[in-house]
Gaussian input, Z-matrix of N, CA and C with variables (Angstrom, degrees):
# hf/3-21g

backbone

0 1
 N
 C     1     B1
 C     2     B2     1     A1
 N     3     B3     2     A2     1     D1
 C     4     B4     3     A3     2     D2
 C     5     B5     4     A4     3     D3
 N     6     B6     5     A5     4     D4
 C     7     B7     6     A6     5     D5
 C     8     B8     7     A7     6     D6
 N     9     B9     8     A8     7     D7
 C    10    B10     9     A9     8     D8
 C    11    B11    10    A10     9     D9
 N    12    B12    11    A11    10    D10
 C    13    B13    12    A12    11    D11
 C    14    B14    13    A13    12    D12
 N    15    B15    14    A14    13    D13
 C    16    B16    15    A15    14    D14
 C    17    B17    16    A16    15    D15
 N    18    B18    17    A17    16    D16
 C    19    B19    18    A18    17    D17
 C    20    B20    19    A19    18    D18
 N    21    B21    20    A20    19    D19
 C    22    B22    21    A21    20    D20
 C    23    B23    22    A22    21    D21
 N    24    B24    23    A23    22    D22
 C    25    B25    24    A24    23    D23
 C    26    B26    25    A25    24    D24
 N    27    B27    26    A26    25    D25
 C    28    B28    27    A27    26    D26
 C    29    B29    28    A28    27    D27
 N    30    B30    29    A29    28    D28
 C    31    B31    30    A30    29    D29
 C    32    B32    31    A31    30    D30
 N    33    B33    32    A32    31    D31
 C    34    B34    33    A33    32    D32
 C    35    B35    34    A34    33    D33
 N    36    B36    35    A35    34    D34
 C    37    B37    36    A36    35    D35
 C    38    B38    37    A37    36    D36
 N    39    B39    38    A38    37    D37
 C    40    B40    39    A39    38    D38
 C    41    B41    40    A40    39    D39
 N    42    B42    41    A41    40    D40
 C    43    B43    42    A42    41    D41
 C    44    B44    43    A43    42    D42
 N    45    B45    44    A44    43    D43
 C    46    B46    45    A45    44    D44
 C    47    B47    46    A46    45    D45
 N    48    B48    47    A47    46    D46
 C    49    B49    48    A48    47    D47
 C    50    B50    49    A49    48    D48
 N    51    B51    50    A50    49    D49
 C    52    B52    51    A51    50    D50
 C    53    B53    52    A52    51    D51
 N    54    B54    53    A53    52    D52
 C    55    B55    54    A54    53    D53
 C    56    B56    55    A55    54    D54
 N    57    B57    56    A56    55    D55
 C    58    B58    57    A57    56    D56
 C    59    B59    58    A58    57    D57
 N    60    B60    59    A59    58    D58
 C    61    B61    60    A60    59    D59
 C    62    B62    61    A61    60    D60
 N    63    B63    62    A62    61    D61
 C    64    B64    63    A63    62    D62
 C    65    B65    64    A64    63    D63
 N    66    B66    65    A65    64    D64
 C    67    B67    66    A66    65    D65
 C    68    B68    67    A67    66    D66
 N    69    B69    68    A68    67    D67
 C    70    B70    69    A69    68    D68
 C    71    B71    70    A70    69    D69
 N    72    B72    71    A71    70    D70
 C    73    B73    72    A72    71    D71
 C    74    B74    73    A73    72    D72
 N    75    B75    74    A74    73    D73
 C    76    B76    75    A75    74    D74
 C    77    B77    76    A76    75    D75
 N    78    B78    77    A77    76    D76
 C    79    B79    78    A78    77    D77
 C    80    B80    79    A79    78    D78
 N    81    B81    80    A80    79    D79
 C    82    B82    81    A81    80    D80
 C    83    B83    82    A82    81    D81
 N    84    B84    83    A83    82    D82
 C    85    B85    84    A84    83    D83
 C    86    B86    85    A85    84    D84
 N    87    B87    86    A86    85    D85
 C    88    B88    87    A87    86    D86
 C    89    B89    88    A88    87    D87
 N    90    B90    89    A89    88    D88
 C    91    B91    90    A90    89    D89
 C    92    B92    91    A91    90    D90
 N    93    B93    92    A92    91    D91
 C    94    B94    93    A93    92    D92
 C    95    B95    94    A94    93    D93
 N    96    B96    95    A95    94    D94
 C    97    B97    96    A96    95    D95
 C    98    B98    97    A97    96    D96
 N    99    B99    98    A98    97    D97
 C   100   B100    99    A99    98    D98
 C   101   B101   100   A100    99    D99
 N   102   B102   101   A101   100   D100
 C   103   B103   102   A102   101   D101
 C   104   B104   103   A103   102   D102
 N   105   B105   104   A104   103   D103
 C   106   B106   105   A105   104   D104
 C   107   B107   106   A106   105   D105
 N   108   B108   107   A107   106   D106
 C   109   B109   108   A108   107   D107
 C   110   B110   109   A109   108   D108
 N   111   B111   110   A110   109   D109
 C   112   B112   111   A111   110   D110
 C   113   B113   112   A112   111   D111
 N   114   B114   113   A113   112   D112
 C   115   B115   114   A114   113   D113
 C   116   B116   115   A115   114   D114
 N   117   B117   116   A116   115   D115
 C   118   B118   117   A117   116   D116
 C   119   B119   118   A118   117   D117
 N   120   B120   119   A119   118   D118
 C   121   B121   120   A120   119   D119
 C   122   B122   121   A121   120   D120
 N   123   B123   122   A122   121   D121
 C   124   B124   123   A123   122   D122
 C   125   B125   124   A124   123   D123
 N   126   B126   125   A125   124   D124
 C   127   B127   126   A126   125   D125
 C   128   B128   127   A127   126   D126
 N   129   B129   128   A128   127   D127
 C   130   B130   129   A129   128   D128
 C   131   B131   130   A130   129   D129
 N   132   B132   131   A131   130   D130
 C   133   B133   132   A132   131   D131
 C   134   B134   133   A133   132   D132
 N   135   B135   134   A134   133   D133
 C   136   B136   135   A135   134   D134
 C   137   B137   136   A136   135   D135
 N   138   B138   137   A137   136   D136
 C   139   B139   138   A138   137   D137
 C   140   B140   139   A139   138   D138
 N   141   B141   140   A140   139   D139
 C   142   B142   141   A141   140   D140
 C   143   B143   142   A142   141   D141
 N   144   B144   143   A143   142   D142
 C   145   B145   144   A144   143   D143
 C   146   B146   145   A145   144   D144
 N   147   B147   146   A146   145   D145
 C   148   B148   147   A147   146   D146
 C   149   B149   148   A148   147   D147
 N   150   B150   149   A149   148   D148
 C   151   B151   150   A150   149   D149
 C   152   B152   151   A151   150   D150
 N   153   B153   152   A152   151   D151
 C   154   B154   153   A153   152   D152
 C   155   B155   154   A154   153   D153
 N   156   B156   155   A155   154   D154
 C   157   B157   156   A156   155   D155
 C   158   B158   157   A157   156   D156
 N   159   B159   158   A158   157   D157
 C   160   B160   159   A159   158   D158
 C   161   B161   160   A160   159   D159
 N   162   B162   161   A161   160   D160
 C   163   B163   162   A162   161   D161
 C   164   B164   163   A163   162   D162
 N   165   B165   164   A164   163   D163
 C   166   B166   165   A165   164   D164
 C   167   B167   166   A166   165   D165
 N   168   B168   167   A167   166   D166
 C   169   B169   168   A168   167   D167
 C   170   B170   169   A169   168   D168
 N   171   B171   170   A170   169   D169
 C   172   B172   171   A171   170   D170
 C   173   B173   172   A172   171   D171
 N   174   B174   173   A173   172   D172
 C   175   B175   174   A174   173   D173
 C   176   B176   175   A175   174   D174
 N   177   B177   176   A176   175   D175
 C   178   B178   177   A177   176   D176
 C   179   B179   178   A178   177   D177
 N   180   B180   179   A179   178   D178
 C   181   B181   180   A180   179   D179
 C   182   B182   181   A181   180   D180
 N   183   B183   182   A182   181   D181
 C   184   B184   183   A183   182   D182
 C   185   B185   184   A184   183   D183
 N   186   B186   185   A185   184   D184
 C   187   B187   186   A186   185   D185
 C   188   B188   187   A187   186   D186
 N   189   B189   188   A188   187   D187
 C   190   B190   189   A189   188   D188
 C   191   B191   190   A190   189   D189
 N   192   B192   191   A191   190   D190
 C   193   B193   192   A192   191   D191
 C   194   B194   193   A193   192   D192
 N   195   B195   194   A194   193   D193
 C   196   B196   195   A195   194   D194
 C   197   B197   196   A196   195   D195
 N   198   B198   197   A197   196   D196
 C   199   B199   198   A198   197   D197
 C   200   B200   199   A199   198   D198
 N   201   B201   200   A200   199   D199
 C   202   B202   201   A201   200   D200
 C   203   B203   202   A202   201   D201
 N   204   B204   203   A203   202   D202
 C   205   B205   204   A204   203   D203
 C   206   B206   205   A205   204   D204
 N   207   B207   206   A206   205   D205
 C   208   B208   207   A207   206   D206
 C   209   B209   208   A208   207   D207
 N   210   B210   209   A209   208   D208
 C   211   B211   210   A210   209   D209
 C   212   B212   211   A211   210   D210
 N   213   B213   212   A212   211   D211
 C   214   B214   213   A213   212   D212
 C   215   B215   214   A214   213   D213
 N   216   B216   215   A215   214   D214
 C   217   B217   216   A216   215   D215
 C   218   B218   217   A217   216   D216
 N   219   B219   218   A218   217   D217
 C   220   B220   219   A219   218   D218
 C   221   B221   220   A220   219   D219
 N   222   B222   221   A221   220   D220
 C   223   B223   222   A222   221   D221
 C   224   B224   223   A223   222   D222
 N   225   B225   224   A224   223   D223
 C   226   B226   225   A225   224   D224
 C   227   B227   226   A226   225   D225
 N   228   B228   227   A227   226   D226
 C   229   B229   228   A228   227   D227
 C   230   B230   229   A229   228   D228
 N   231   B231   230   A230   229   D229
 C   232   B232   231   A231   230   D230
 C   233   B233   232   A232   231   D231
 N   234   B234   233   A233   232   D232
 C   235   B235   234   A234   233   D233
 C   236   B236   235   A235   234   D234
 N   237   B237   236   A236   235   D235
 C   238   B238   237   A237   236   D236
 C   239   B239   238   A238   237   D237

   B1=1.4483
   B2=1.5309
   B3=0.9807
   B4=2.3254
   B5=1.7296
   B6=1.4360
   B7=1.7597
   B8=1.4712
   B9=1.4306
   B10=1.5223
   B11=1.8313
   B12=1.2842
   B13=1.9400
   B14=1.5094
   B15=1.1256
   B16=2.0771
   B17=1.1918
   B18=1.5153
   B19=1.6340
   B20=1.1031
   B21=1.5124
   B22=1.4593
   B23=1.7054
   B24=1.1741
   B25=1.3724
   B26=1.5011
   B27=0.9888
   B28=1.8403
   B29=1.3480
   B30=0.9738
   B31=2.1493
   B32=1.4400
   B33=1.6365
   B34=1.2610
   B35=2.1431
   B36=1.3848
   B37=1.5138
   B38=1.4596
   B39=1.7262
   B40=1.8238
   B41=1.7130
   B42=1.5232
   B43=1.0645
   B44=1.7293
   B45=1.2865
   B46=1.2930
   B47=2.0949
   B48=0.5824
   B49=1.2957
   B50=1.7779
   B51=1.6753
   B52=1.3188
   B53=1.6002
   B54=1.4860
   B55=1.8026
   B56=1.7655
   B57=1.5394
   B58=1.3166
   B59=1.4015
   B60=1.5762
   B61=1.2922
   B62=1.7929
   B63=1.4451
   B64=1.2755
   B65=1.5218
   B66=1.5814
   B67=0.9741
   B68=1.9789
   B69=1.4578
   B70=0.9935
   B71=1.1262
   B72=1.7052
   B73=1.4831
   B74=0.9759
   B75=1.2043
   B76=1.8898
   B77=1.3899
   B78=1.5263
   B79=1.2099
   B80=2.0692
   B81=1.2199
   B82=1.8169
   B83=1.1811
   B84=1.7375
   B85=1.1821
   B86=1.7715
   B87=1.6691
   B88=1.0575
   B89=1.7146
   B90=1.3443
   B91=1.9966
   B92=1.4821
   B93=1.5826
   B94=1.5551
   B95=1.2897
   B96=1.7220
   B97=1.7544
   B98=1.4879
   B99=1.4363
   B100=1.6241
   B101=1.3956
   B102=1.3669
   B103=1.9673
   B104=1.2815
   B105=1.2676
   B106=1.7438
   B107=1.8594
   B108=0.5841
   B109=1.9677
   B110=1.8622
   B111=1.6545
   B112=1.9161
   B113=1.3624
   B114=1.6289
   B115=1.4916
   B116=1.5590
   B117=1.6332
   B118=1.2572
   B119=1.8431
   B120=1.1568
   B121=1.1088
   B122=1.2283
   B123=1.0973
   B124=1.1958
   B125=2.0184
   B126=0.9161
   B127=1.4328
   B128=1.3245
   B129=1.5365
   B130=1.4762
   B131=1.8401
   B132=1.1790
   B133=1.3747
   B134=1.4806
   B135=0.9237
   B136=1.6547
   B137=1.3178
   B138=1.5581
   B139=1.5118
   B140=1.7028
   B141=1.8080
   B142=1.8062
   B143=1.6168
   B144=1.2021
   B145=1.7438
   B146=1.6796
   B147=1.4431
   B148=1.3654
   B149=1.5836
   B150=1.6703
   B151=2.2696
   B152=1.2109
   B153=1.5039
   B154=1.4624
   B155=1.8035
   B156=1.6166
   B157=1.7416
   B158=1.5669
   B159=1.8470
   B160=1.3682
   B161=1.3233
   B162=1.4828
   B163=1.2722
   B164=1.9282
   B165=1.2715
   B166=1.7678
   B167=1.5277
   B168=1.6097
   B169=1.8710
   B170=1.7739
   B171=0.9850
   B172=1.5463
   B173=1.6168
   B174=1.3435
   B175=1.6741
   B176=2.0062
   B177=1.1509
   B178=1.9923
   B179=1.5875
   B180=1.3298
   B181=1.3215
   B182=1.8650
   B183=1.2418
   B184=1.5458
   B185=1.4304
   B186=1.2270
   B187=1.6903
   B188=1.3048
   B189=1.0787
   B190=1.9313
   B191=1.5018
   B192=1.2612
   B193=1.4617
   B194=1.5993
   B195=0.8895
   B196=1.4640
   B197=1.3792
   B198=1.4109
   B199=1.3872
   B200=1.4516
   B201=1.4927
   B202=1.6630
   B203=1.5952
   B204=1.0776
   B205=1.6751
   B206=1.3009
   B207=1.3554
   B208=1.7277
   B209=1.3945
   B210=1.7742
   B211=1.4855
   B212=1.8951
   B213=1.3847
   B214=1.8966
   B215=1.3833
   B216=1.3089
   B217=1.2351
   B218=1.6125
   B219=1.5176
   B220=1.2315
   B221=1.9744
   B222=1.1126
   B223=1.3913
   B224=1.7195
   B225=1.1889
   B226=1.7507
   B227=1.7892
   B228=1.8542
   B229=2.0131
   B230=1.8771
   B231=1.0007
   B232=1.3346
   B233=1.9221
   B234=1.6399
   B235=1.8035
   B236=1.4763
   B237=1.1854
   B238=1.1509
   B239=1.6026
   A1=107.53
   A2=87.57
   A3=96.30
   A4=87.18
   A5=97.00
   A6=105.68
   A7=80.65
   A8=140.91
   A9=125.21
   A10=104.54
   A11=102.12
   A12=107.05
   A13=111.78
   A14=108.95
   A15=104.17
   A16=86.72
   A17=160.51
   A18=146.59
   A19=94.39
   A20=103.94
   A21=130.84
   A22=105.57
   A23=128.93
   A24=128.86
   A25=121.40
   A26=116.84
   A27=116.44
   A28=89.47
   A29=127.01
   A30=131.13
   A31=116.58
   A32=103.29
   A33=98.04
   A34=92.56
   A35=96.78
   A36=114.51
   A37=115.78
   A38=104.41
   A39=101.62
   A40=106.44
   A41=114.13
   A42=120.38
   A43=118.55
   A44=117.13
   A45=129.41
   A46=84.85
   A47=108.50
   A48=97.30
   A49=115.23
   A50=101.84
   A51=121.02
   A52=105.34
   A53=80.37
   A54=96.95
   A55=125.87
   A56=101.94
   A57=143.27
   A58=94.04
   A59=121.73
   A60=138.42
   A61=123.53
   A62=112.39
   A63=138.18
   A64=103.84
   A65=119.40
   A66=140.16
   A67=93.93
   A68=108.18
   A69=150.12
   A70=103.59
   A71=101.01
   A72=129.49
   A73=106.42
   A74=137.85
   A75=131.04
   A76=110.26
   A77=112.34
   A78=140.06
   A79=87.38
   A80=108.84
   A81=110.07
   A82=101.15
   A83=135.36
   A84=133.32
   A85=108.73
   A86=118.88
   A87=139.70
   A88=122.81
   A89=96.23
   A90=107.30
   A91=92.06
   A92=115.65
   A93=127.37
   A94=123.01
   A95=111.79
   A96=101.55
   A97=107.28
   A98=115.60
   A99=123.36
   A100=102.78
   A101=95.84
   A102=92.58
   A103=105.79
   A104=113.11
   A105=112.24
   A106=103.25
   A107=118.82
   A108=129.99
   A109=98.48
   A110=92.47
   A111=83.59
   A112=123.68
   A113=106.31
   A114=103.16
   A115=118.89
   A116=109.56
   A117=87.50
   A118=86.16
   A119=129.04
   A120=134.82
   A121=128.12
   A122=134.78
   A123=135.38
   A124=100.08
   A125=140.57
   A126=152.87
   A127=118.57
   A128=118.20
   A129=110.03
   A130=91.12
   A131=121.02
   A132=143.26
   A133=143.06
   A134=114.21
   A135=117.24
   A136=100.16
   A137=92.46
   A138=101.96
   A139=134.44
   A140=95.39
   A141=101.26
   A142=83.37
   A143=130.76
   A144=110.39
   A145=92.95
   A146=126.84
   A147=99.34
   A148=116.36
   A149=91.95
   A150=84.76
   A151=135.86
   A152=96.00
   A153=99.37
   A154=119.36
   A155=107.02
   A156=78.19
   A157=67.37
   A158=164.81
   A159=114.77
   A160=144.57
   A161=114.66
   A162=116.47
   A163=108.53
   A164=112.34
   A165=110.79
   A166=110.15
   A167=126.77
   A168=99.61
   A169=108.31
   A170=109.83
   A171=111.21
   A172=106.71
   A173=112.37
   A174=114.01
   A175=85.68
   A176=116.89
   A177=100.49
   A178=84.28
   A179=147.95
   A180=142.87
   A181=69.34
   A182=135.69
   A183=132.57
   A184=114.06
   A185=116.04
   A186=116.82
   A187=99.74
   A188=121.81
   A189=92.68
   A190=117.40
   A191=121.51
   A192=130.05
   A193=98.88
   A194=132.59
   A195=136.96
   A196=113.29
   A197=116.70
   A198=123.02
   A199=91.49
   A200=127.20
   A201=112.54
   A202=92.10
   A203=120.96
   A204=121.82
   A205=97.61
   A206=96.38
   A207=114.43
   A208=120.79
   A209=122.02
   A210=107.91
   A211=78.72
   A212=122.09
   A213=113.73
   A214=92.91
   A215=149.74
   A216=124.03
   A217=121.70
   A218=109.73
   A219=149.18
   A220=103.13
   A221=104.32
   A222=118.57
   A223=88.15
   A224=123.50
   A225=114.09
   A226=105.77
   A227=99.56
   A228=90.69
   A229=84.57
   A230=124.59
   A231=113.77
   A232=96.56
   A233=97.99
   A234=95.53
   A235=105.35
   A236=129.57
   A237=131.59
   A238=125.01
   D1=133.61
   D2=-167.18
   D3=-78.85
   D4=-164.14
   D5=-168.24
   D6=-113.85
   D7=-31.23
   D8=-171.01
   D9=-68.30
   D10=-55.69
   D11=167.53
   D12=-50.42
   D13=-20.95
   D14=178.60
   D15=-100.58
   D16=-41.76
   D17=159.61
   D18=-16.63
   D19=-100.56
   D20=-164.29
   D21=-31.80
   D22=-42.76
   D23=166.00
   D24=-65.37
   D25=-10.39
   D26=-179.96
   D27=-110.20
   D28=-34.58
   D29=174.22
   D30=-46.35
   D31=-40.03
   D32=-156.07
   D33=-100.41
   D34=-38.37
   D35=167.89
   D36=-34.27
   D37=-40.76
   D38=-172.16
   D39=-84.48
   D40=-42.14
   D41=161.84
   D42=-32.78
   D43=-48.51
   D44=-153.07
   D45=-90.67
   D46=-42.12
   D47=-161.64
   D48=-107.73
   D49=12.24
   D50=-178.00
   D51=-99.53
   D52=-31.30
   D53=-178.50
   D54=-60.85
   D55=-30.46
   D56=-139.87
   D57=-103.00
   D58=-56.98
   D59=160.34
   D60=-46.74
   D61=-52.94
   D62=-179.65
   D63=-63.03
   D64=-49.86
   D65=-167.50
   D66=-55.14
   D67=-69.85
   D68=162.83
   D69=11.62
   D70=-87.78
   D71=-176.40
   D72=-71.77
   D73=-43.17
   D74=174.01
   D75=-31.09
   D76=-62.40
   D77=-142.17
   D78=-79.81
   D79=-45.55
   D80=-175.22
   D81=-83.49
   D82=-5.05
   D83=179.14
   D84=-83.66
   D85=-64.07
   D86=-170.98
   D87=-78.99
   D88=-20.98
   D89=-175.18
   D90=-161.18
   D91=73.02
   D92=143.92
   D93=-69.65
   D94=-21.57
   D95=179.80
   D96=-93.65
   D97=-8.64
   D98=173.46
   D99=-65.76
   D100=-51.29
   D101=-168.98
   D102=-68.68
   D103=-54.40
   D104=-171.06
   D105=-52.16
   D106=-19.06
   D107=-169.44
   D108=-83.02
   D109=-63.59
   D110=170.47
   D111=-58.55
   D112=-36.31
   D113=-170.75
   D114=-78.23
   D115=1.75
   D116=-168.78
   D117=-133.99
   D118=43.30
   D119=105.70
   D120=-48.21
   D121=-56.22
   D122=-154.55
   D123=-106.76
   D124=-16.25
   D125=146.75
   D126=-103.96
   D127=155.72
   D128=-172.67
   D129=-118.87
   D130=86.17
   D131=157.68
   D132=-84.59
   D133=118.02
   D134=179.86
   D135=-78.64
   D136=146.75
   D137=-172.92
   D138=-62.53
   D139=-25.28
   D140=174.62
   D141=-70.21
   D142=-45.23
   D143=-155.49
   D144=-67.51
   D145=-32.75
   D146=-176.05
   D147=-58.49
   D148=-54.91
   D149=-179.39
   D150=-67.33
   D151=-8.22
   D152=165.92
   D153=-85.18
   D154=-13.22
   D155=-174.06
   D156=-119.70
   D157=26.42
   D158=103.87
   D159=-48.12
   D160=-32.52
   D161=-179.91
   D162=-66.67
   D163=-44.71
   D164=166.92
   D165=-65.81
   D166=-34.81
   D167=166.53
   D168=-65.68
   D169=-35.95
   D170=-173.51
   D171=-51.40
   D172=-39.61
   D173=-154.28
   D174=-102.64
   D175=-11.42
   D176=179.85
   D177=-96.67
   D178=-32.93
   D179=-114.79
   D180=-112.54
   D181=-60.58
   D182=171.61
   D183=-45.10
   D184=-51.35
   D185=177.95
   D186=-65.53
   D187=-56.49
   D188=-171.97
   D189=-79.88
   D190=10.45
   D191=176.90
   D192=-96.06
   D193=-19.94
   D194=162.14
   D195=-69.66
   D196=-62.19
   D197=-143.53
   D198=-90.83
   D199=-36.23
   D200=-167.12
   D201=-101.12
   D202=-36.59
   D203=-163.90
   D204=-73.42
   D205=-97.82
   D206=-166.59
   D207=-45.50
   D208=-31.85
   D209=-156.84
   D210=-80.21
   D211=-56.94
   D212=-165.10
   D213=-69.88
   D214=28.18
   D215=135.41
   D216=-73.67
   D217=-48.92
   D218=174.69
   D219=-44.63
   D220=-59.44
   D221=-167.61
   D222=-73.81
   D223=-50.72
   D224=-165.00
   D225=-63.54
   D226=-17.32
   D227=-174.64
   D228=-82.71
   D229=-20.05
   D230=-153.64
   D231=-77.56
   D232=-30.62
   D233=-176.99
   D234=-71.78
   D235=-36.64
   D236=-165.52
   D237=-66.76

């Protein structure tokens, strides 16, 4: 596997999983009582426990979108 085919694979990877993130936060930004309403159908949750462990997937779900995604995307334009 060349380093331009591992580009193009961390390119399309950050996209894909930037999207996913963005998506993410929109969605907990604009319709938090929608989500909290689905999610707790299906779990029996109080509401600080919901924003507190969205707000911690939100803040690990960014750290590893940095550290595995973005920084070796970043580093593969820098080899090239």
């Amino acid at each position: 596997m060349g380093i331009h085919t591992l580009t193009d694979f961390f390119k399309w990877y950050t996209i894909f999983a930037g999207g996913i993130y963005i998506s993410t936060a929109l969605m907990l930004i604009f319709a938090p009582d929608f989500v909290y309403r689905t999610q707790s159908r299906w779990f029996k949750i109080s509401r600080e426990i919901f924003d507190i462990s969205i707000y911690a997937y939100l803040g690990f779900f960014k750290l590893i979108f940095i550290l595995f995604v973005l920084l070796p995307y970043l580093a593969l334009l820098i080899l090239q």
